[in-house]
CHARMM-style PDB file with segment names, atoms N, HN, CA, C and O in Angstrom:
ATOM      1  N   UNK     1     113.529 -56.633 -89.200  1.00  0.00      PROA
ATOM      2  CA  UNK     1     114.514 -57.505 -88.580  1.00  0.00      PROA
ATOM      3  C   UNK     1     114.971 -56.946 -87.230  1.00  0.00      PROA
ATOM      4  O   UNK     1     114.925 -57.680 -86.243  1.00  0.00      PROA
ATOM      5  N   UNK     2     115.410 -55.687 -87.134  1.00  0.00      PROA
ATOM      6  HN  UNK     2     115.448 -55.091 -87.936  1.00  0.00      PROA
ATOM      7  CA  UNK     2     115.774 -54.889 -85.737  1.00  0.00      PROA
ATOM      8  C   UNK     2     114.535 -55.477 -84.843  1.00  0.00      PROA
ATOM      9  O   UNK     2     114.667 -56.192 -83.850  1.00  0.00      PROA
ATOM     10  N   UNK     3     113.268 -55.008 -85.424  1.00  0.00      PROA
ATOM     11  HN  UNK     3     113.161 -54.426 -86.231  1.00  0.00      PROA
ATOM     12  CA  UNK     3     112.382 -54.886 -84.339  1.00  0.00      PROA
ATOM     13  C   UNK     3     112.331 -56.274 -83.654  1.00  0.00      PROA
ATOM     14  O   UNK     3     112.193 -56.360 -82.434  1.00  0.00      PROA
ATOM     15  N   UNK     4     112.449 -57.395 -84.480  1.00  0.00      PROA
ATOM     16  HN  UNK     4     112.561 -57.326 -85.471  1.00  0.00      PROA
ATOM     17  CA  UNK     4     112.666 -58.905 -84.023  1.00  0.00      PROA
ATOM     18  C   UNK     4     113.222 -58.979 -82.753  1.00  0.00      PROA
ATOM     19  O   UNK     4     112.601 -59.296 -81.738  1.00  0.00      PROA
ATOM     20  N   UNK     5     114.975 -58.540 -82.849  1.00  0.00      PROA
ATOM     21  HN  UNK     5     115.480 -58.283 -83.673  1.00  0.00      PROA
ATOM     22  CA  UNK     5     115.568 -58.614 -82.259  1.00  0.00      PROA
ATOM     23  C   UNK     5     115.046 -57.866 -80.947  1.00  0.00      PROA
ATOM     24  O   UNK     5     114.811 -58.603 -79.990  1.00  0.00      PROA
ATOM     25  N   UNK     6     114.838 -56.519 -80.785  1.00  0.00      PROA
ATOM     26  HN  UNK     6     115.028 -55.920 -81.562  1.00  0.00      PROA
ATOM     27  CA  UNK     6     114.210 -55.411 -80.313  1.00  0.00      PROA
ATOM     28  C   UNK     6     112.988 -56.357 -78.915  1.00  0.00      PROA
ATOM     29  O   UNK     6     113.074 -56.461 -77.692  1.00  0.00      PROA
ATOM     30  N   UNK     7     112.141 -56.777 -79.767  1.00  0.00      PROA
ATOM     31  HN  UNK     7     112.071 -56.693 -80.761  1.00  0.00      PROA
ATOM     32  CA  UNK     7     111.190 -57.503 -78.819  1.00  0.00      PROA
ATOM     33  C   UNK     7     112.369 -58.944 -77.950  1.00  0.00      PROA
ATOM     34  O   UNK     7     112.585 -59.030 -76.741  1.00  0.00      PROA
ATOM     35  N   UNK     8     112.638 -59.398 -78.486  1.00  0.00      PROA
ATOM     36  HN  UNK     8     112.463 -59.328 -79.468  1.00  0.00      PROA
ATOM     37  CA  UNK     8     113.402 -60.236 -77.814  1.00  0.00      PROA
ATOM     38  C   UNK     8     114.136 -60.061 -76.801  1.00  0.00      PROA
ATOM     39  O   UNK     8     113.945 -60.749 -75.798  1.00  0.00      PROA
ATOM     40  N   UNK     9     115.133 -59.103 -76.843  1.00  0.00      PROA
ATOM     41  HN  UNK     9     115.288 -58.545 -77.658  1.00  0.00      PROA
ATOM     42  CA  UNK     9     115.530 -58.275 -75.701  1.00  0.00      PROA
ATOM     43  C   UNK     9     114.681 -57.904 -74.862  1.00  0.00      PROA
ATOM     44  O   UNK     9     114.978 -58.166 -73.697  1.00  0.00      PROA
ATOM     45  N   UNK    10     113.410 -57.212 -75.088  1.00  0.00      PROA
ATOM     46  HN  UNK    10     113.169 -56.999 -76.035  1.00  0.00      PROA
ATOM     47  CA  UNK    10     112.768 -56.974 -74.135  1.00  0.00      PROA
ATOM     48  C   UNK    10     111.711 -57.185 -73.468  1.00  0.00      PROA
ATOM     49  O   UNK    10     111.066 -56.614 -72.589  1.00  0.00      PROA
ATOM     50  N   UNK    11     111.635 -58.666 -74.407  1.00  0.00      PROA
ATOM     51  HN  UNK    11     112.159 -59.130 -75.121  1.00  0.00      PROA
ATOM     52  CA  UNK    11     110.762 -59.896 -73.767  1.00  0.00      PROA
ATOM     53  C   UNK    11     111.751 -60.851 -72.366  1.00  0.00      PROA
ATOM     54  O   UNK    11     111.392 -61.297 -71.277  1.00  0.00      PROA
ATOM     55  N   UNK    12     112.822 -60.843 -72.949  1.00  0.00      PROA
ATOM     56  HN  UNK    12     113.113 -60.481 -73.834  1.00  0.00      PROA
ATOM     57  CA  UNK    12     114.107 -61.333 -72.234  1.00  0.00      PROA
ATOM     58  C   UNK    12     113.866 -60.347 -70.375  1.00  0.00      PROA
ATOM     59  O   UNK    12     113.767 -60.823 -69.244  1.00  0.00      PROA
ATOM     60  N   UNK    13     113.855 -58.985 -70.831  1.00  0.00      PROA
ATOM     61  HN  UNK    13     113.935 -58.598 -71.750  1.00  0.00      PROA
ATOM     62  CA  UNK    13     114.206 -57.893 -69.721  1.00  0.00      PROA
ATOM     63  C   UNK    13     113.097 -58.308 -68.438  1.00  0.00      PROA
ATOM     64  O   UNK    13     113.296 -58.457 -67.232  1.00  0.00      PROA
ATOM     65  N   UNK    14     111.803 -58.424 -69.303  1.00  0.00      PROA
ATOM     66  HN  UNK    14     111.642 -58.302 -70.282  1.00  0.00      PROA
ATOM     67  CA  UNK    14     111.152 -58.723 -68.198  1.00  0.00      PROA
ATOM     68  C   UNK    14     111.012 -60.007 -67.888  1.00  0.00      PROA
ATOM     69  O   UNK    14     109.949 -60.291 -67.336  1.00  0.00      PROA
ATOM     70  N   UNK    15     111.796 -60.900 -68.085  1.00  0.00      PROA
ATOM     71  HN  UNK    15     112.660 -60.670 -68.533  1.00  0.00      PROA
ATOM     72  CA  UNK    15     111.761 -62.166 -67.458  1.00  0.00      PROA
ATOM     73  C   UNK    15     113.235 -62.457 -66.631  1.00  0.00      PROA
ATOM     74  O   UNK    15     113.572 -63.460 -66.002  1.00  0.00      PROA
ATOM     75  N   UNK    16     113.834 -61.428 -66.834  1.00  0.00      PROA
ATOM     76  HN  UNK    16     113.560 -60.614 -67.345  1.00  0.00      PROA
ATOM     77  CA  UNK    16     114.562 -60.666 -66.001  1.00  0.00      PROA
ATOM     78  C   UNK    16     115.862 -62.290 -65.871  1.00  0.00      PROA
ATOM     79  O   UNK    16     116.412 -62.867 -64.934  1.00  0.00      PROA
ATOM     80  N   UNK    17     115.843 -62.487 -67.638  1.00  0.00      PROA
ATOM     81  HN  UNK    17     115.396 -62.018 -68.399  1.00  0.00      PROA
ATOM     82  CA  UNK    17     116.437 -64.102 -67.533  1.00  0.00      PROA
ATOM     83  C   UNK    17     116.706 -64.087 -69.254  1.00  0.00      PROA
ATOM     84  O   UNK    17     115.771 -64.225 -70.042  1.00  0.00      PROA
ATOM     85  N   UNK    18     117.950 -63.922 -69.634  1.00  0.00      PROA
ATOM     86  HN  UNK    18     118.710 -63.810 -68.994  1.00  0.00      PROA
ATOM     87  CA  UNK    18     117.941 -63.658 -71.478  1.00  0.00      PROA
ATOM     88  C   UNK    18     118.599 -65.446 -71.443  1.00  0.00      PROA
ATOM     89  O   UNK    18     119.633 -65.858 -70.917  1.00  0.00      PROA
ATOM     90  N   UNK    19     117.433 -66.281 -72.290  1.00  0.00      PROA
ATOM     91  HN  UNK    19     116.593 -65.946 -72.717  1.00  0.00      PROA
ATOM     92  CA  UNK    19     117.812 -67.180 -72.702  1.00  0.00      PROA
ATOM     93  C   UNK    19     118.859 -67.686 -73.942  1.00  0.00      PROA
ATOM     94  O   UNK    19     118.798 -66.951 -74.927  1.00  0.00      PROA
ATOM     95  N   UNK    20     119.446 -68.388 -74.010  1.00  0.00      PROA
ATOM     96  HN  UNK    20     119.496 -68.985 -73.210  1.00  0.00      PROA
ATOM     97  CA  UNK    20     120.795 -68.651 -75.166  1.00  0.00      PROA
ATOM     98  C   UNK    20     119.697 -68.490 -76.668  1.00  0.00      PROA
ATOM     99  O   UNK    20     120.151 -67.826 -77.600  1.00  0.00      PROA
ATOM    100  N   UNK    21     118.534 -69.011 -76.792  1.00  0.00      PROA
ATOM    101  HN  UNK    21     118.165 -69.551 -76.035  1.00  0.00      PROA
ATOM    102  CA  UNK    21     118.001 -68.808 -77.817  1.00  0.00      PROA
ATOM    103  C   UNK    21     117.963 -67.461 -78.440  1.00  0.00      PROA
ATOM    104  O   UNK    21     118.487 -67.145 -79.509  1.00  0.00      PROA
ATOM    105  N   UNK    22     117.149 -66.566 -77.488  1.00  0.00      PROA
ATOM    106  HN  UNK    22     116.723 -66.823 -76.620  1.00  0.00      PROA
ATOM    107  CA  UNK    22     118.078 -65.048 -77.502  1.00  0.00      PROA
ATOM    108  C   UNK    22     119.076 -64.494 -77.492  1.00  0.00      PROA
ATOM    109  O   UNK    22     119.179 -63.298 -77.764  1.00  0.00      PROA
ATOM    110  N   UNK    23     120.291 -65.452 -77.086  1.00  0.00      PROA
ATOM    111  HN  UNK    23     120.207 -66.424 -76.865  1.00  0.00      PROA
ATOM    112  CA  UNK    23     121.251 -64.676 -77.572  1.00  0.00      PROA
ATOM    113  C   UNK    23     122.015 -65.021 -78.664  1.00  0.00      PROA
ATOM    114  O   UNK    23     123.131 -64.634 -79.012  1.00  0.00      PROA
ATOM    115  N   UNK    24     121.210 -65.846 -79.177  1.00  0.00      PROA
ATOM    116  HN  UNK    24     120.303 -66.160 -78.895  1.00  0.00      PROA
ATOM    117  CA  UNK    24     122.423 -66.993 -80.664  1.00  0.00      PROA
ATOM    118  C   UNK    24     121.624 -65.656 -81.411  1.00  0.00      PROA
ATOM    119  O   UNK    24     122.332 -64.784 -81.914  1.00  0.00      PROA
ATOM    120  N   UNK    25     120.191 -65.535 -81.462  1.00  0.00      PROA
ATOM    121  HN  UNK    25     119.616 -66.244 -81.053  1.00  0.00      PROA
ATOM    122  CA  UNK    25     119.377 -65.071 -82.419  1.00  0.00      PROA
ATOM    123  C   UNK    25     120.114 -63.455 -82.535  1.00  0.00      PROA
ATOM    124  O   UNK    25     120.402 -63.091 -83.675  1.00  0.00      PROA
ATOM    125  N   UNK    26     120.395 -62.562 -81.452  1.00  0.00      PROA
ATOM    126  HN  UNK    26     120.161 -62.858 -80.525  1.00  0.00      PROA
ATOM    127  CA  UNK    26     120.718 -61.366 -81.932  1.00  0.00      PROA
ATOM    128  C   UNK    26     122.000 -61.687 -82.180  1.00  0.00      PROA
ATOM    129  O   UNK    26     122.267 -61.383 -83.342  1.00  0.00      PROA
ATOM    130  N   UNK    27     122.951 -62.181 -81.593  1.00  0.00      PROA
ATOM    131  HN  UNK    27     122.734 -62.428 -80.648  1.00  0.00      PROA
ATOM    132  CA  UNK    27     124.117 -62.645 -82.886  1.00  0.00      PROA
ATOM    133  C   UNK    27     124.177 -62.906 -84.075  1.00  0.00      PROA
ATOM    134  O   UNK    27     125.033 -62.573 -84.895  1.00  0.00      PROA
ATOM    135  N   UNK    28     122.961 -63.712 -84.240  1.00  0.00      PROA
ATOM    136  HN  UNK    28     122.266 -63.982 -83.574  1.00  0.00      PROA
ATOM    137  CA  UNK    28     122.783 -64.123 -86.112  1.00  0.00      PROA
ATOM    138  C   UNK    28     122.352 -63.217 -86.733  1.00  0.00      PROA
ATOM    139  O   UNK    28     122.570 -63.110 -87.940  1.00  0.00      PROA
ATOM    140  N   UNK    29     121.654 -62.374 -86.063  1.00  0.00      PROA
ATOM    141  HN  UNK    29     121.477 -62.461 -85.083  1.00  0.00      PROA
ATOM    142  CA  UNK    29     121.141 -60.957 -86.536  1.00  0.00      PROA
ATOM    143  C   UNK    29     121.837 -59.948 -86.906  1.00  0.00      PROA
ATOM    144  O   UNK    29     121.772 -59.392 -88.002  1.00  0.00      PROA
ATOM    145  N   UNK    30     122.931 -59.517 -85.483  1.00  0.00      PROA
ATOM    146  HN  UNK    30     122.983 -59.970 -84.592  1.00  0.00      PROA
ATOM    147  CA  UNK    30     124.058 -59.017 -85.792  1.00  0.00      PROA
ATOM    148  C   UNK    30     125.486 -59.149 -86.992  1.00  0.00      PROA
ATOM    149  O   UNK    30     126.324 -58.325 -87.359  1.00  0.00      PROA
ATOM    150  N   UNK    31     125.315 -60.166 -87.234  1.00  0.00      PROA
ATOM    151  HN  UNK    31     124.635 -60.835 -86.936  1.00  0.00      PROA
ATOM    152  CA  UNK    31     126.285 -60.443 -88.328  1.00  0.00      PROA
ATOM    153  C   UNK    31     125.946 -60.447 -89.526  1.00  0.00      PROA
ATOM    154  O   UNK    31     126.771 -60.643 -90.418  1.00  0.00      PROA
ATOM    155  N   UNK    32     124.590 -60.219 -89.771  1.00  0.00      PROA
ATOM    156  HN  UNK    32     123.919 -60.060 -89.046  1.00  0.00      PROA
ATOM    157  CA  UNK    32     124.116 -60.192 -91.096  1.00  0.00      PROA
ATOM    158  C   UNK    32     124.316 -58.733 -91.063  1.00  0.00      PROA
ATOM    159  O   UNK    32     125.045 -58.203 -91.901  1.00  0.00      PROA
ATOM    160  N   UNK    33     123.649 -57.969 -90.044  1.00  0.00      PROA
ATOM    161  HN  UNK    33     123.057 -58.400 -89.362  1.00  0.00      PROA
ATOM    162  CA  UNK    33     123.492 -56.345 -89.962  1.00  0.00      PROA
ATOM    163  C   UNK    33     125.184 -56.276 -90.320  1.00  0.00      PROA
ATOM    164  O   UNK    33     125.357 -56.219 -91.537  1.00  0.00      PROA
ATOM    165  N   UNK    34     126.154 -56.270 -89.717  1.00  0.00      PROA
ATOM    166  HN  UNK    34     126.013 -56.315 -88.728  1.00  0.00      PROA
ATOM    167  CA  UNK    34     127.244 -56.079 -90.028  1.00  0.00      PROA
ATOM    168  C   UNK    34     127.994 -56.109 -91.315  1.00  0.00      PROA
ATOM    169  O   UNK    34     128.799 -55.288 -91.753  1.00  0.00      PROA
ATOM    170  N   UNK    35     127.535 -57.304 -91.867  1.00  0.00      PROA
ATOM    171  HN  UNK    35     126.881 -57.972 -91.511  1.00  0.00      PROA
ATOM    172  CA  UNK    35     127.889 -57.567 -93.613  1.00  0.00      PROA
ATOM    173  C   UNK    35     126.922 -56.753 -94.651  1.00  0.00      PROA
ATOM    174  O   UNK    35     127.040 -56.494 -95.848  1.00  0.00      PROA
ATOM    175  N   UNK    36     125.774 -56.418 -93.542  1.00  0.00      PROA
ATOM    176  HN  UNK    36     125.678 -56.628 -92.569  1.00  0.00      PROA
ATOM    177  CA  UNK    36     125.091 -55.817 -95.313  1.00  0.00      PROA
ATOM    178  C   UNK    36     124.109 -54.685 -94.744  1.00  0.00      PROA
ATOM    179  O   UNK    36     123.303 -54.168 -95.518  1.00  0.00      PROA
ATOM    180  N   UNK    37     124.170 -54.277 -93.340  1.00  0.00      PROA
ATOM    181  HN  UNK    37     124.825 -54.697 -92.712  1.00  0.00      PROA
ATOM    182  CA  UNK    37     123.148 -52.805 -93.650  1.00  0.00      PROA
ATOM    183  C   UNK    37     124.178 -51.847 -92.507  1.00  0.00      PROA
ATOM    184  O   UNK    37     125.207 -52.222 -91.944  1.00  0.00      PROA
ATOM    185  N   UNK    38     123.577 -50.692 -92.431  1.00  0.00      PROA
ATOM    186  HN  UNK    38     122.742 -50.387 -92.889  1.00  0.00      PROA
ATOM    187  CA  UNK    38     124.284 -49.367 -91.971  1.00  0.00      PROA
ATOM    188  C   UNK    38     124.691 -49.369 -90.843  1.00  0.00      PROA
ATOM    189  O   UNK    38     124.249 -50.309 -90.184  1.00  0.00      PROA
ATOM    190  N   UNK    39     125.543 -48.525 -90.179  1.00  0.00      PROA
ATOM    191  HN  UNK    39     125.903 -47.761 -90.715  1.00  0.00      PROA
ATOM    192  CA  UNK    39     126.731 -48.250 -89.079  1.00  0.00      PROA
ATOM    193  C   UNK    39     125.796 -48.108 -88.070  1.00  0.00      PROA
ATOM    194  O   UNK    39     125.914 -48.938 -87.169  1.00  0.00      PROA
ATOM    195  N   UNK    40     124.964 -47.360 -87.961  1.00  0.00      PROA
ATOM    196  HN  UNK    40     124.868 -46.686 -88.693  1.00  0.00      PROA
ATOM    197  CA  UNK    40     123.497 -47.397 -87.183  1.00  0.00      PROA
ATOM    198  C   UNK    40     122.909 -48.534 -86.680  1.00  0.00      PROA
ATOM    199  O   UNK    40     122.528 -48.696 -85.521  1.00  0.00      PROA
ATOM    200  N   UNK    41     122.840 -49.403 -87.693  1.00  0.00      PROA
ATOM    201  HN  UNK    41     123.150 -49.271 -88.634  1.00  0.00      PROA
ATOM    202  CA  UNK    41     122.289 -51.108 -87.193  1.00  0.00      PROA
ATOM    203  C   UNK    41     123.133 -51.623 -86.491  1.00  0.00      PROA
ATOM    204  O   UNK    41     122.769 -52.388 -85.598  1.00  0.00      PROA
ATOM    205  N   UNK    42     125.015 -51.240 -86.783  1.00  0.00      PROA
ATOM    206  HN  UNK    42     125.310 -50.619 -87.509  1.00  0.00      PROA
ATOM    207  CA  UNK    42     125.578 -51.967 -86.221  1.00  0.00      PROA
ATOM    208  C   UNK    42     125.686 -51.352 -84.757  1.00  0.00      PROA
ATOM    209  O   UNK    42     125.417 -52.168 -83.875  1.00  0.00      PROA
ATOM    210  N   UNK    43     125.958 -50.327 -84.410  1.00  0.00      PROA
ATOM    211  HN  UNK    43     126.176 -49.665 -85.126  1.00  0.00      PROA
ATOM    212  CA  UNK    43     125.838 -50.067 -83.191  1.00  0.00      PROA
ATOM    213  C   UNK    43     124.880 -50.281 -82.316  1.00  0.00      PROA
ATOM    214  O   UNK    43     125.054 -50.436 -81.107  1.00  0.00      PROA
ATOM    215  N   UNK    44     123.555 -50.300 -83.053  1.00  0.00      PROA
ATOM    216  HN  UNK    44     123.414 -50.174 -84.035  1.00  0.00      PROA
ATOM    217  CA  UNK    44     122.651 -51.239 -81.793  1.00  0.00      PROA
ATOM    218  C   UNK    44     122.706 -52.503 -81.861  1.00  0.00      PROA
ATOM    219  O   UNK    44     122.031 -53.219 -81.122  1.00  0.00      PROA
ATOM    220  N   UNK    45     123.504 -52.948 -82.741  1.00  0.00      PROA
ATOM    221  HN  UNK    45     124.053 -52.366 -83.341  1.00  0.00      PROA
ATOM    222  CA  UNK    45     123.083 -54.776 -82.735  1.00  0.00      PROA
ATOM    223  C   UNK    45     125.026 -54.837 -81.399  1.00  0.00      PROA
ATOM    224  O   UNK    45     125.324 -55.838 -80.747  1.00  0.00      PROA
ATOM    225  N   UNK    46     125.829 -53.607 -81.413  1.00  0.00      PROA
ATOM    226  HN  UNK    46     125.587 -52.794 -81.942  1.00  0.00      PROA
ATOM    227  CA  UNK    46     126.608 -53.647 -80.634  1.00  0.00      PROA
ATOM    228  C   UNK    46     126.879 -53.170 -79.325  1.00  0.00      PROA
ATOM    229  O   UNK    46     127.913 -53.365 -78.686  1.00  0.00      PROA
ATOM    230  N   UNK    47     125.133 -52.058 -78.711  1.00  0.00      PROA
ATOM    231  HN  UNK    47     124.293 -51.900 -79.230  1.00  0.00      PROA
ATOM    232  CA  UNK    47     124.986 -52.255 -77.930  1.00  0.00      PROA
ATOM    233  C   UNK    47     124.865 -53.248 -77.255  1.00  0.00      PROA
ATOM    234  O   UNK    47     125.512 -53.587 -76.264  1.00  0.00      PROA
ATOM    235  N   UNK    48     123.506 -54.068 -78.091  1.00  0.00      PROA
ATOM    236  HN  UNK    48     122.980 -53.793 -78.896  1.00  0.00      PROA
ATOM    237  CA  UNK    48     122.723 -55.242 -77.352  1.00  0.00      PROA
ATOM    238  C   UNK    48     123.458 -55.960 -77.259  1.00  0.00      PROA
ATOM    239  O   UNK    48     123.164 -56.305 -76.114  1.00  0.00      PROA
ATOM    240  N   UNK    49     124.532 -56.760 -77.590  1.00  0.00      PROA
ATOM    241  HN  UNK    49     124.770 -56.480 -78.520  1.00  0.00      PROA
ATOM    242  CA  UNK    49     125.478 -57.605 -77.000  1.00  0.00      PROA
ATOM    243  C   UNK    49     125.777 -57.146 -75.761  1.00  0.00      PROA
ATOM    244  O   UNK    49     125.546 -57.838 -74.769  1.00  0.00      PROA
ATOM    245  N   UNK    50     126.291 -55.999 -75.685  1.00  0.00      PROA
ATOM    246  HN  UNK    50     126.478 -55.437 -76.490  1.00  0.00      PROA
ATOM    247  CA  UNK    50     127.126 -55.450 -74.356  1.00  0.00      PROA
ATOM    248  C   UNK    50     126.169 -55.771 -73.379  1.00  0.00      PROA
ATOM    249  O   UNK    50     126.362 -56.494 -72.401  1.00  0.00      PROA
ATOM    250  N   UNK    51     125.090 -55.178 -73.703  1.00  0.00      PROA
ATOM    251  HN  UNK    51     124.934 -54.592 -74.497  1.00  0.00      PROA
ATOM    252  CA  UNK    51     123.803 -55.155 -72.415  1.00  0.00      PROA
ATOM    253  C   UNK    51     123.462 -57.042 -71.864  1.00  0.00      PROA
ATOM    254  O   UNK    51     123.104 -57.397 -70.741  1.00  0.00      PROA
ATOM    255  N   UNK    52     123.716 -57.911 -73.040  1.00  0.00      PROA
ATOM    256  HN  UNK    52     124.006 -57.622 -73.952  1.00  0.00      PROA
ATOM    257  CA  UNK    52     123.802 -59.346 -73.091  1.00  0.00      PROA
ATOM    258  C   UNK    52     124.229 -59.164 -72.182  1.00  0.00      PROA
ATOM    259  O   UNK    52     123.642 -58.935 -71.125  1.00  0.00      PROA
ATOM    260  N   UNK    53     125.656 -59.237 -72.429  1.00  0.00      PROA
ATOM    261  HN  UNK    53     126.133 -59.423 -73.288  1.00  0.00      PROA
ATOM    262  CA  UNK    53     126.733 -59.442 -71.211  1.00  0.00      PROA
ATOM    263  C   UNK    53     127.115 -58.958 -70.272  1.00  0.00      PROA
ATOM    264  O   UNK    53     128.199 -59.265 -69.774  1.00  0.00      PROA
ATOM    265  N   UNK    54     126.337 -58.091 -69.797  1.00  0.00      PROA
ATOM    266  HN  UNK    54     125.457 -57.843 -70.201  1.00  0.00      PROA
ATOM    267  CA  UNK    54     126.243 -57.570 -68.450  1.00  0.00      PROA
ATOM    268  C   UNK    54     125.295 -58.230 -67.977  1.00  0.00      PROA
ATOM    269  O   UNK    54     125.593 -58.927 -67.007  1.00  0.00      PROA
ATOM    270  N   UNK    55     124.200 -58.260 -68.338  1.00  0.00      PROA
ATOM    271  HN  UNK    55     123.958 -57.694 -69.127  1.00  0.00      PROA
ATOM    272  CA  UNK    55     122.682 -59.019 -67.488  1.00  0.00      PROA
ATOM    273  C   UNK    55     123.494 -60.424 -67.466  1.00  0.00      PROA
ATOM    274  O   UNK    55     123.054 -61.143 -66.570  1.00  0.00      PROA
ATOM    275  N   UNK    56     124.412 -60.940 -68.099  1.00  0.00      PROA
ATOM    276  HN  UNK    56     124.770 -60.356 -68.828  1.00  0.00      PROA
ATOM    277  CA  UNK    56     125.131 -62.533 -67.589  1.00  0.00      PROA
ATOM    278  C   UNK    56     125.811 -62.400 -66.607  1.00  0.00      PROA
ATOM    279  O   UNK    56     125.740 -63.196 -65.671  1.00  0.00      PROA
ATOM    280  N   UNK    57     126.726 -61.221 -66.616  1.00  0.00      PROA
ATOM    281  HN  UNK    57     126.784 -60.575 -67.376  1.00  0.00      PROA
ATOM    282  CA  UNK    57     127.587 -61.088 -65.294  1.00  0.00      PROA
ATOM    283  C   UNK    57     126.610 -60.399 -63.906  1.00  0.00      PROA
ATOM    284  O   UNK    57     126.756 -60.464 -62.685  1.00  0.00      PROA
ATOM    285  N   UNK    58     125.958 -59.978 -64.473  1.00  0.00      PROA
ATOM    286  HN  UNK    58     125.839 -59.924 -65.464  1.00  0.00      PROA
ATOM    287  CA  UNK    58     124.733 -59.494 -62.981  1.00  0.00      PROA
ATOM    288  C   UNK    58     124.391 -60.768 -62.059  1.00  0.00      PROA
ATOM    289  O   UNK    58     124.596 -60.943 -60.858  1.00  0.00      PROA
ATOM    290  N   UNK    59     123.595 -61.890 -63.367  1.00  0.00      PROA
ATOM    291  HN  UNK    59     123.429 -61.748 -64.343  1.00  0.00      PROA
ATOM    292  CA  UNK    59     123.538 -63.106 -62.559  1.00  0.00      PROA
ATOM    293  C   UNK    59     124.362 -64.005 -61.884  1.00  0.00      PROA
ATOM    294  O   UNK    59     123.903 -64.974 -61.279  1.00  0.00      PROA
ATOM    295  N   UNK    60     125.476 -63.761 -61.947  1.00  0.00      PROA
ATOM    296  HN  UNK    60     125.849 -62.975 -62.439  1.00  0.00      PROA
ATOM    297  CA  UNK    60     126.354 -65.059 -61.503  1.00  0.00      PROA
ATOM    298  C   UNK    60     126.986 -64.453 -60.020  1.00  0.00      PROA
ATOM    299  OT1 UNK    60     127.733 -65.152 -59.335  1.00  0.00      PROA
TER     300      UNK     60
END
């Protein structure tokens, strides 16, 4: 499931353009990681938000 997410992000990076489909998906990802696997998952599923939302504020 990480790695899902994992490629997505960095299919996203080099298109140098993270589409909403990518970002609903590591959200939905993230909240499962949050309710049911380790502190570890959650901090990268709480990096990758952050990094989300910077590459949004880069573009505008």
């Amino acid at each position: 499931m990480i790695h899902m997410v994992e490629t997505c992000v960095k299919r996203r990076q080099i298109h140098s353009d993270i589409s909403t489909n990518c970002r609903v998906y590591i959200l939905l990802q993230c909240t499962l990681h949050f309710l049911f696997i380790s502190h570890s998952t959650t901090l990268f599923c709480t990096s990758n938000l952050h990094f989300l939302n910077d590459r949004n504020r880069e573009r505008r």
